[in-house]
ZARO-736615 format. One line per 4 residues: their letters; for each residue z, x, y of C-alpha. Coordinates in steps of 0.2 Angstrom, whole numbers, plus 2048, in hexadecimal, padded with zeros to 3 digits. Layout:
<rs>
a = Z/X/Y | ...;
</rs>
This chain:
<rs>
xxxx = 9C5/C0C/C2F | 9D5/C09/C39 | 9D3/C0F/C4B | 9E3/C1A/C4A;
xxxx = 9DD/C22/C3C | 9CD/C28/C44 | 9D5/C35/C4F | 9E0/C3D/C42;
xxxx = 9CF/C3E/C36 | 9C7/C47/C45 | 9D4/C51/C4A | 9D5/C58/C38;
xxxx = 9C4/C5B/C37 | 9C6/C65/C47 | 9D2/C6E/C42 | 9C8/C73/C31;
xxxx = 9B7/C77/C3B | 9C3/C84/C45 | 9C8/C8C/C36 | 9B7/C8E/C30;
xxxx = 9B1/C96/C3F | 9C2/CA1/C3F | 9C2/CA8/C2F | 9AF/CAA/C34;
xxxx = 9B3/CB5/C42 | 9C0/CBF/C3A | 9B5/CC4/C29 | 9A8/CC9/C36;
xxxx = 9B1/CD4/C42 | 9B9/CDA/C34 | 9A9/CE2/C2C | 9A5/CE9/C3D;
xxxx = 9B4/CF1/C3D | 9B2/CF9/C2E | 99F/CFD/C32 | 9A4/D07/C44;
xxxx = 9B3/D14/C48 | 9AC/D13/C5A | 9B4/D06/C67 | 9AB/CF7/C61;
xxxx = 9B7/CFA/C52 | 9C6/CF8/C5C | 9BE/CE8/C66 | 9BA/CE0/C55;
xxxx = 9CB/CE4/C50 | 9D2/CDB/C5E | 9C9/CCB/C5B | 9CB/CCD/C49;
xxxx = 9DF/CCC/C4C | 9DE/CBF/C59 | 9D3/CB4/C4D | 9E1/CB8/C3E;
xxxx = 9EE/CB1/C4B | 9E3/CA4/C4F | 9E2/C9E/C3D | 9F5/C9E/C3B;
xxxx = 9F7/C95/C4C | 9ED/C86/C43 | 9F8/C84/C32 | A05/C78/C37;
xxxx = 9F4/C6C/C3B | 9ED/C72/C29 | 9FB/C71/C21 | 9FB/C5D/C25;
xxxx = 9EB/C5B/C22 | 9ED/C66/C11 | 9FB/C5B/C0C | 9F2/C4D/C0D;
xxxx = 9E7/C53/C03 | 9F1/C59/BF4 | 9F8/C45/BF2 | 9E6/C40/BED;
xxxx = 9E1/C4A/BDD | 9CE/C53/BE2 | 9C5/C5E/BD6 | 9C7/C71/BDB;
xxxx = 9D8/C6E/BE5 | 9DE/C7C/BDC | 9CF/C87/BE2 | 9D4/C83/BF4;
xxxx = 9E6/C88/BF2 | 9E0/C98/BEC | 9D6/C9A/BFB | 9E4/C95/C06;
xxxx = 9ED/CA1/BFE | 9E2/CAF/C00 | 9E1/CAD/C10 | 9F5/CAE/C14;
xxxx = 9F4/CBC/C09 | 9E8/CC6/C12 | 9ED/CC0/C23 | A01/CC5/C1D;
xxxx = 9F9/CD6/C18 | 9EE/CD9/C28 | 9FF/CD4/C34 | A0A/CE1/C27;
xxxx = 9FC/CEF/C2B | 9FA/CED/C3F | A0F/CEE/C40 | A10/CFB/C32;
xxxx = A1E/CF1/C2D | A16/CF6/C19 | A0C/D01/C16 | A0D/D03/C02;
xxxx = A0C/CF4/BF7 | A0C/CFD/BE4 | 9FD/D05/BE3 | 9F6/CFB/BF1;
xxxx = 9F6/CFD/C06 | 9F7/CED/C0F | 9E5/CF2/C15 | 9DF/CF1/C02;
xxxx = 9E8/CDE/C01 | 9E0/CDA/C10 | 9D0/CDD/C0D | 9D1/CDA/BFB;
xxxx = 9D7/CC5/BFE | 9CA/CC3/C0A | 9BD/CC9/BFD | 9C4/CBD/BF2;
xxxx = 9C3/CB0/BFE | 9B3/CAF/C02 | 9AD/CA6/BF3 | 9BA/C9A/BF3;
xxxx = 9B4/C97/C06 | 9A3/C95/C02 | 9A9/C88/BF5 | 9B5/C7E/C00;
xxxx = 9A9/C7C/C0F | 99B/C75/C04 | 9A8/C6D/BF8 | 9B2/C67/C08;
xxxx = 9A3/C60/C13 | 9A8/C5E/C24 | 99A/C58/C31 | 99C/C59/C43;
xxxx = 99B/C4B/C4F | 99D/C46/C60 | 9B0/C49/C65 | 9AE/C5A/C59;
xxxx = 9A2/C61/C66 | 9AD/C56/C77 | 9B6/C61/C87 | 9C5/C5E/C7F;
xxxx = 9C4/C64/C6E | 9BC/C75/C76 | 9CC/C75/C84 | 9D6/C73/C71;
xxxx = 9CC/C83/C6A | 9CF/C8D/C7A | 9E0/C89/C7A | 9E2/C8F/C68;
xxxx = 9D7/CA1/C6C | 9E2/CA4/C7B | 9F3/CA1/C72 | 9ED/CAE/C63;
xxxx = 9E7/CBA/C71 | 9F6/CBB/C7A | A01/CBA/C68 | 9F5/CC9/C65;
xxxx = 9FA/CD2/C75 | A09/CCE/C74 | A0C/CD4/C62 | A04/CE6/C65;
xxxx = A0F/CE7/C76 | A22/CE4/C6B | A19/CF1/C5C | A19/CFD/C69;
xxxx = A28/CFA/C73 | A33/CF8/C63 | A2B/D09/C5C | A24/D01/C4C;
xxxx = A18/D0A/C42 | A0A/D01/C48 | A0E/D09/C57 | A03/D1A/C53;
xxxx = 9F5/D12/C4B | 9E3/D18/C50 | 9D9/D0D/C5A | 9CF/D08/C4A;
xxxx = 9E1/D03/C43 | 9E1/D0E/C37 | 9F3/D1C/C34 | 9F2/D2E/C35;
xxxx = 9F3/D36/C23 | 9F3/D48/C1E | 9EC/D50/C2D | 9E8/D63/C2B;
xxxx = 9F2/D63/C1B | 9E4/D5F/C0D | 9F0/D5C/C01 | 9F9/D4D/C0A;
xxxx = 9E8/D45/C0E | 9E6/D35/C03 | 9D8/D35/BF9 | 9CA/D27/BFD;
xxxx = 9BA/D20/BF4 | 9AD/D12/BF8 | 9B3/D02/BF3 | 9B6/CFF/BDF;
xxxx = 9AC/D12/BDA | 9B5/D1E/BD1 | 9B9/D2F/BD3 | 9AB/D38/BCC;
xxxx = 9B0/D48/BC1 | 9A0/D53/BC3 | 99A/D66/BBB | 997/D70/BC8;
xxxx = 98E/D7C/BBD | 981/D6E/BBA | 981/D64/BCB | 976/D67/BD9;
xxxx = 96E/D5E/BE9 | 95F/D59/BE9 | 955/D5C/BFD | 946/D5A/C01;
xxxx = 93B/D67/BF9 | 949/D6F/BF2 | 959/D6D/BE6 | 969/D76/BEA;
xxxx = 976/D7D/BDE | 98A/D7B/BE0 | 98B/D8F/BE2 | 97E/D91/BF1;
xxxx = 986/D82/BF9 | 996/D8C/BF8 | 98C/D9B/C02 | 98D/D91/C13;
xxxx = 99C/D91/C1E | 998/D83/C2C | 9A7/D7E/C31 | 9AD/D6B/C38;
xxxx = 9BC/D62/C3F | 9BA/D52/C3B | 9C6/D41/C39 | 9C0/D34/C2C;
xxxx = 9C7/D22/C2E | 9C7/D1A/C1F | 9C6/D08/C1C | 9D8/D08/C12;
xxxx = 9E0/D09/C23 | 9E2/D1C/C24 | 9DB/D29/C2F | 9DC/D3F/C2C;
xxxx = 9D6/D4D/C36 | 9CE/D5B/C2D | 9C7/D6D/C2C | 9B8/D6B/C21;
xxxx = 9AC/D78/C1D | 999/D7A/C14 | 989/D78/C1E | 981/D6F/C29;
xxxx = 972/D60/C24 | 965/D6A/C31 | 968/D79/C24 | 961/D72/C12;
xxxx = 954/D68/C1A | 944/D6A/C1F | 940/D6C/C33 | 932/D5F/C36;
xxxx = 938/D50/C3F | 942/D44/C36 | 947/D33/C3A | 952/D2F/C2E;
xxxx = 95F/D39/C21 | 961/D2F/C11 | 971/D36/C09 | 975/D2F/BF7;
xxxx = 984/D35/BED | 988/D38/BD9 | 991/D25/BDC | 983/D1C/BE2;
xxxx = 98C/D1C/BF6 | 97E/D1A/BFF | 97C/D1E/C11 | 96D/D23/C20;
xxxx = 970/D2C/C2F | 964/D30/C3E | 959/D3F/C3C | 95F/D47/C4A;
xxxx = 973/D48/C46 | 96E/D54/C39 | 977/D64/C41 | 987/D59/C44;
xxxx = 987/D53/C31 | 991/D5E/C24 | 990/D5F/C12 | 9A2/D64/C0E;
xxxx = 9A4/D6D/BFE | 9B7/D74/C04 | 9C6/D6C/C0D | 9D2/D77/C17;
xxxx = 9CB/D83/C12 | 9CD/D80/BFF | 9BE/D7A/BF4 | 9BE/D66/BF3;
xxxx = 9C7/D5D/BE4 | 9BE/D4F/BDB | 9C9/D42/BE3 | 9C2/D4A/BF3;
xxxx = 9B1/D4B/BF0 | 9AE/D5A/BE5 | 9A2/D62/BE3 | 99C/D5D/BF5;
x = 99D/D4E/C02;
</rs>
């Protein structure tokens, strides 16, 4: 191998070990910030967006080494444009959410595309990198090539900063989002608050007159849930990039279940959502069976939620 050649060869293998550990990073903290609505949400966010930026920053050196590429024919090449494109796409989506420059795509919210590409991706990913083999050697792991990756993780961090700084000071719409990122949608207006499911379940139509919740010891029909008249403020941030505050009203966990200790409460719903809360938040959990007032609608979790 020519001696000129090395360096480039290493420099593109570099540059594709980044991107792995990039896009690594960015499927990561975003999970965690669609697991938490607490301030490791907004932290994971703002690594997640830096490591976005940090991906774009190393395209002009992909885009060499991916053109290279495409002159010598490879089984799958079109499997990594795809995932190329994937990428851009959700990375394009995720900069169009944060500015709130689109907030509607058709049926879709740039939050949906987002998440939706990288979905996608990630079985493309898996593919590349064992399709793709890349193996580390000496100069990979060298003083230099980490000064190189700093370099790149301070220029996305300050892109970062600087971006949410020109949002706000050109009073974009980006500019009210919540610290999870998400937009304020409907509040006290129960009408006007979008409706939201677990990812890819349905809305489920359900007889009252035939429903009931099952407790421990006990089953409960829609009509006595309807008896109780807890009452709850409460703002749900949903994953679609939107946030509402709302009145909601039924009864309190501590109320249906029994008093011995509980470590755990192990809530199940009609879908199959599945969910488990410490024991001892059970008087600060409500099961809603109205909203504003008004009994809840199916796309909002009728007959209770």
């Amino acid at each position: 191998m020519p001696a000129r050649r090395y360096p480039a060869i290493r420099l593109g293998a570099q540059t594709n070990l980044a991107l792995l550990g990039l896009l690594s990073v960015a499927f990561l903290t975003g999970w965690v910030a669609f697991a938490f609505a607490t301030a490791p949400a907004r932290w994971s966010l703002v690594v997640h967006a830096t490591g976005g930026i940090a991906i774009l920053l190393l395209l002009p050196w992909k885009s060499m080494i991916a053109g290279r590429g495409l002159h010598r024919p490879r089984p799958g090449r079109w499997a990594s444009i795809l995932l190329a494109v994937l990428v851009l796409i959700s990375i394009a989506a995720g900069l169009a959410h944060s500015t709130g420059m689109l907030l509607t795509w058709g049926p879709f919210t740039p939050m949906e595309l987002h998440v939706g590409a990288a979905i996608a991706a990630v079985p493309l990913a898996v593919w590349h990198v064992v399709a793709r083999r890349v193996r580390m050697r000496g100069p990979d792991m060298s003083r230099r090539a980490f000064l190189k990756g700093t370099v790149v993780v301070a220029a996305a961090a300050t892109t970062y900063f600087a971006g949410e700084t020109l949002v706000r000071a050109a009073n974009l719409p980006g500019a009210t989002r919540r610290f999870t990122g998400s937009y304020e949608a409907g509040s006290f207006e129960p009408a006007s608050m979008p409706v939201s499911s677990w990812m890819f379940d349905a809305i489920a139509e359900l007889d009252a007159a035939t429903w009931q919740l099952r407790t421990p010891g006990r089953t409960w029909t829609y009509d006595e849930l309807l008896a109780f008249d807890d009452r709850l403020t409460a703002t749900l941030d949903c994953t679609g990039g939107f946030y509402s505050t709302q009145e909601w009203t039924g009864v309190r966990l501590d109320r249906l279940l029994p008093t011995n200790n509980r470590a755990s409460i192990r809530v199940v719903s009609s879908t199959g959502y599945d969910r488990r809360y410490p024991g001892a938040e059970a008087s600060s959990l409500l099961l809603a069976t109205r909203l504003g007032g008004v009994r809840l609608d199916p796309g909002h979790g009728f007959p209770a939620r």
